[in-house]
C-alpha positions as CSV (number, residue, x, y, z in Angstrom):
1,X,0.0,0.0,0.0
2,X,1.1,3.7,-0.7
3,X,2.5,5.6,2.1
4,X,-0.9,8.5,2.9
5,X,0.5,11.4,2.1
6,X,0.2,14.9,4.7
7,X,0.1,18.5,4.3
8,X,3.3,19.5,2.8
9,X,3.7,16.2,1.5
10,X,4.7,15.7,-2.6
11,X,2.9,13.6,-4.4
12,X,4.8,10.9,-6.6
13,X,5.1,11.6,-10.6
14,X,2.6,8.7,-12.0
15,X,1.0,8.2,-15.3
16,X,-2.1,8.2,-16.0
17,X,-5.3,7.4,-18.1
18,X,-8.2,9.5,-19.2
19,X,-11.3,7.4,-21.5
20,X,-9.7,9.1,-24.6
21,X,-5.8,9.2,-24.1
22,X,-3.2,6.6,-22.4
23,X,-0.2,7.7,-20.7
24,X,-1.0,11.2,-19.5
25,X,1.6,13.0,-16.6
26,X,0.2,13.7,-13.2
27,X,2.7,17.1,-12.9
28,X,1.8,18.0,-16.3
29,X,-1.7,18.1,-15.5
30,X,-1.2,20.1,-12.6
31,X,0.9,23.0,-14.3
32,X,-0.3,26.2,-15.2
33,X,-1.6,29.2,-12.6
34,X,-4.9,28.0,-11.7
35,X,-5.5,25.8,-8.6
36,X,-6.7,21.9,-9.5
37,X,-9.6,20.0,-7.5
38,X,-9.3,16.4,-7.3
39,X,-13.2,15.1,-7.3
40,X,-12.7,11.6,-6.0
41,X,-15.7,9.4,-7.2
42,X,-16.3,5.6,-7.5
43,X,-17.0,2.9,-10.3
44,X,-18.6,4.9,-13.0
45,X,-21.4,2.6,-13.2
46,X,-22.8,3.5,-9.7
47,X,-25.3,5.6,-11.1
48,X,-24.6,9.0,-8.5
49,X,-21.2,9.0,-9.8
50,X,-22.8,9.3,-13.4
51,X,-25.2,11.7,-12.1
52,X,-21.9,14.0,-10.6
53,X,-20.1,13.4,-14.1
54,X,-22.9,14.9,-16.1
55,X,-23.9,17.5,-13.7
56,X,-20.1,18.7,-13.3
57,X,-20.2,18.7,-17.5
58,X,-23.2,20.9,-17.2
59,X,-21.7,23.7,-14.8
60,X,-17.9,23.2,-15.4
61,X,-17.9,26.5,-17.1
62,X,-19.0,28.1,-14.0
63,X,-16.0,27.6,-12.1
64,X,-13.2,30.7,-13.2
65,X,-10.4,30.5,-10.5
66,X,-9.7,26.6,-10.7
67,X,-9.7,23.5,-12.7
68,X,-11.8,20.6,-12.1
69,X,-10.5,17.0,-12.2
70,X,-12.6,14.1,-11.5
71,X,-10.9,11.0,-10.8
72,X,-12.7,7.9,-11.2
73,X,-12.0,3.8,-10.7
74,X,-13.1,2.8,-14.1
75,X,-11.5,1.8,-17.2
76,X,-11.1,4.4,-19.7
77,X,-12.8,2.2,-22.7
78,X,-16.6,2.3,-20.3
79,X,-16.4,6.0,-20.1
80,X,-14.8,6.3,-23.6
81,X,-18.3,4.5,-24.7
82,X,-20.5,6.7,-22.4
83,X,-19.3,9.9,-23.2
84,X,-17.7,11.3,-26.7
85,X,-14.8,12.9,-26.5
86,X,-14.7,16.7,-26.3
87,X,-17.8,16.6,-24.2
88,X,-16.1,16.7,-20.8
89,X,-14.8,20.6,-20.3
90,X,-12.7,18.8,-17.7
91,X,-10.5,16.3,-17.3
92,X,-11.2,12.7,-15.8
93,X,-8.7,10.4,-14.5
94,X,-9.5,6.6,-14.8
95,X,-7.6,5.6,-11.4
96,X,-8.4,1.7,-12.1
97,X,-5.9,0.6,-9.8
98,X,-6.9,3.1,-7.2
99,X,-3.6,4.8,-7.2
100,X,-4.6,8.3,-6.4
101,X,-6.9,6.7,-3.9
102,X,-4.4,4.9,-2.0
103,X,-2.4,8.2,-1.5
């Protein structure tokens, strides 16, 4: 099991997938100037976390000062069928092996 991380602590570089590209870098994900928010939500078959998913598609344009990330413990090919790309104006991690979860 990972170590938990606490305040001040760095999180380890990882790759990771989203339901339309393999391979994506944690850091680079987190550059830029505007603060990230990790959404942490389960399988996305449970049907609230598909209700959170759509609802954060509909009113992820309402949030200015910060990026939204949604990290969910699915496989990128179910979402990839679910949802066409370009639809998400955010990005979602597929954590299938729960490694953002075990930090």
């Amino acid at each position: 099991m990972a170590k938990r991380l606490r305040a001040g602590d760095v999180i380890p570089e990882f790759r990771f997938d989203t339901p339309y590209h393999p391979q994506n870098s944690f850091y680079e994900l987190l550059e830029g100037d505007r603060p990230v928010f990790l959404v942490f939500l389960q399988n996305f078959g449970h049907p609230l976390t598909r209700n959170y998913v759509m609802e954060y598609i509909k009113t992820a344009a309402a949030l200015h000062s910060a990026r939204l990330v949604c990290v969910v413990r699915t496989r990128p090919a179910v979402i990839a069928k679910a949802i066409p790309e370009g639809a998400m104006p955010y990005q979602l991690i597929c954590d299938t092996e729960g490694v953002l979860y075990r930090f």
